[in-house]
N, C-alpha and C positions, 0 to 999 in steps of 0.2 A: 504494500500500500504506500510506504516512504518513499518506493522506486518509481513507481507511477505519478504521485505528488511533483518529486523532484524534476522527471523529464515534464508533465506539464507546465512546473513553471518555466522551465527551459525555454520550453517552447511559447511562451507569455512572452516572454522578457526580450527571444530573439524578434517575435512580431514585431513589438513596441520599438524595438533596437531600429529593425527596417523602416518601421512608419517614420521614427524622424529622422533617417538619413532623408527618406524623403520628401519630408515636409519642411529641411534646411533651407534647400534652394529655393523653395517658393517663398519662406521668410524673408529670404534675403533679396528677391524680386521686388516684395512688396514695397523695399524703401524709395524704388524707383518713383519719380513722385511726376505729376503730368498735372495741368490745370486748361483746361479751356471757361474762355472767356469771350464771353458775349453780352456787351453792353447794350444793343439793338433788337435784342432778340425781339422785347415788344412790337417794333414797328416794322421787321426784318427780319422772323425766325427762319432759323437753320435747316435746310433739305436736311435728312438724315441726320439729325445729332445726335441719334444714340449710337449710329452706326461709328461714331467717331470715337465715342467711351469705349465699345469694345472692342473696335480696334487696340487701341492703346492699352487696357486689361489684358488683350492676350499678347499683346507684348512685354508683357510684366509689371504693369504701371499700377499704381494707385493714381485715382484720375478724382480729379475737383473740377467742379462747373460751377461758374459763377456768373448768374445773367442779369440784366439790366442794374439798378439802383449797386449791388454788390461788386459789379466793378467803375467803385468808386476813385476818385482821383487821392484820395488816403489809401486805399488800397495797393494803388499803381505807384503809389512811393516806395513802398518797403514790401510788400505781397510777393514779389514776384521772385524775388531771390531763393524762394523755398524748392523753388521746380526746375528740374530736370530738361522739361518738355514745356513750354509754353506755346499756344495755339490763340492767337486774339484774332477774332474777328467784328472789322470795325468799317467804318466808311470814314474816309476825308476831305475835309475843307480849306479852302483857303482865308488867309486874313494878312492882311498886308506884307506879303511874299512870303510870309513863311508857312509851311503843311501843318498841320492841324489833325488829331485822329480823335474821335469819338470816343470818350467813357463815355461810364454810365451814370453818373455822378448827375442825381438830378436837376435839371432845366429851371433855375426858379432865378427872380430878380436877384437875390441875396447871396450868388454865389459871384459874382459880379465883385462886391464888398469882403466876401471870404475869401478871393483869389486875388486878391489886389494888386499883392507883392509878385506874384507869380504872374499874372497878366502884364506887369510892366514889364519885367525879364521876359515875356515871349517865350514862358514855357508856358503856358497854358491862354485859352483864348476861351472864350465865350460868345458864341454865333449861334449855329446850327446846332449846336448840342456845346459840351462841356469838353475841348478837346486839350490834349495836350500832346506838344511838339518833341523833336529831339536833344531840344538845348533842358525839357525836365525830366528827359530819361539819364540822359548824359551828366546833370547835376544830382539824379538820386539813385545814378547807378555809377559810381567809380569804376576803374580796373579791379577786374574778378571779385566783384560782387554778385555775379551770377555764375551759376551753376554754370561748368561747361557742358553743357548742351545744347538743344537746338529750338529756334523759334523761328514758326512758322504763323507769320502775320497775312490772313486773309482779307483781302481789301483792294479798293482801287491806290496806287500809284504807292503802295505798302515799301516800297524798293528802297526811298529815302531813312527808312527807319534802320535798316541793314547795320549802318557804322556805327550807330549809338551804341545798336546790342551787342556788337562783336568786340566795343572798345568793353565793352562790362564785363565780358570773360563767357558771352555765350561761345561755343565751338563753331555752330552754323547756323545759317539763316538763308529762310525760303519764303518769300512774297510775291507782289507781283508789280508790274510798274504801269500797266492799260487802268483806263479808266470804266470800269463795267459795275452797276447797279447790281447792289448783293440780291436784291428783292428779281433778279433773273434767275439766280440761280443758277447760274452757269460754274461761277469757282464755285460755290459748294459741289458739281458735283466733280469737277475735276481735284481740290482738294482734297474730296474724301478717297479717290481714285489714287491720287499722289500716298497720301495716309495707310491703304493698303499695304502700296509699294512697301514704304516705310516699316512697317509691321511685321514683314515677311521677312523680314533679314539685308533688306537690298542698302546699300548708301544712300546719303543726302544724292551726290549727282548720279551715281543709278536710279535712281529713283526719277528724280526728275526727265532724265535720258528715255526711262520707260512711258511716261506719260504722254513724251512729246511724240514717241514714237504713235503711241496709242490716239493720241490726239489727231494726227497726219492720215493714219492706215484708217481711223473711222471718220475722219470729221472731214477729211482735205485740206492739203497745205494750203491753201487760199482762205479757207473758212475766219471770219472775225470774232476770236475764240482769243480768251483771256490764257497769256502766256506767263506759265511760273517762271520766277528767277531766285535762282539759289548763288551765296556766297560765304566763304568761311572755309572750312575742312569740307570738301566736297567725300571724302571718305568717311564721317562719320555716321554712324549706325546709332539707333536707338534703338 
């Protein structure tokens, strides 16, 4: 009866042993950290946005969404340093030569008075929405203040944000530089097409290389079809 005890528990102990060798790696997946941010969602929801959570879940992420009012411009100060993976998707304005990108930071007369200082420096503008430039990325993101990984800004003429985030210590960056209305729909679905790529083991410029392929062989090289642009480590993987 001792003999039979002892090999059961044997056999307990070796289970539990296997379970967390294989439950190590998925702990240590987990700290992969990914945030999509969508300040427009109200006026401008996202084709497929869940498709874009799991994407990035099965590529090992713990993934945050944070939509209109939540990506506030206190958020966009200090938030963003936490992720690995940043994904914003915003639209831009112009205000006296300089670009302008949409938070979410609500539209009200009194932010006019709460941004004072920051409106005079031309990091941040108050027009079309609550936007902020890359002279307030570049002042609330130093060198290697971010995570080096990759940010992929969805949006018209997204391309000028590129230098801020790569002087911060992102490793790559992928936007777009055409002007095309999120509310077509078009980069969402090429984005989430790209995001695939991404997901599946491929590079920043593999990835983009596959789209454009994909974009040409289904749509036609002629087609007026919003073209990604990546820069940074064109070999990095997420």
């Amino acid at each position: 009866m001792k003999r039979v005890l002892i090999v059961a528990l044997f056999l307990i102990s070796l289970v539990t042993g296997s379970c967390s060798a294989f439950a190590a790696p998925l702990f240590s997946q987990a700290n992969k950290q990914a945030v999509i941010l969508l300040p427009l969602e109200e006026w401008m929801s996202t084709w497929n946005r869940n498709t874009y959570v799991s994407l990035l879940e099965r590529a090992g992420y713990s993934v945050d969404v944070l939509t209109d009012g939540n990506v506030s411009i206190s958020f966009l100060r200090t938030g963003l340093a936490r992720y690995d993976i940043i994904i914003l998707r915003t639209d831009s304005f112009q205000y006296e030569g300089m670009d302008y990108f949409c938070s979410g930071e609500p539209f009200t007369y009194g932010a006019r008075h709460t941004y004072s200082a920051e409106i005079s420096s031309q990091e941040v503008s108050v027009g079309a929405c609550v936007g902020f430039s890359t002279l307030f990325l570049r002042d609330n993101y130093p060198a290697n203040s971010l995570r080096h990984g990759l940010v992929f800004v969805i949006g018209s003429d997204s391309g000028v944000l590129a230098s801020s985030f790569l002087a911060s210590g992102a490793a790559a960056f992928i936007g777009y530089f055409e002007t095309f209305s999120l509310s077509w729909g078009r980069m969402d679905v090429f984005s989430e097409k790209l995001l695939s790529y991404l997901a599946s083991g491929s590079s920043v410029s593999d990835s983009v290389l596959q789209l454009t392929i994909y974009v040409h062989l289904g749509h036609g090289g002629t087609a007026n079809w919003p073209s990604v642009y990546w820069t940074g480590d064109g070999t990095y993987k997420i």
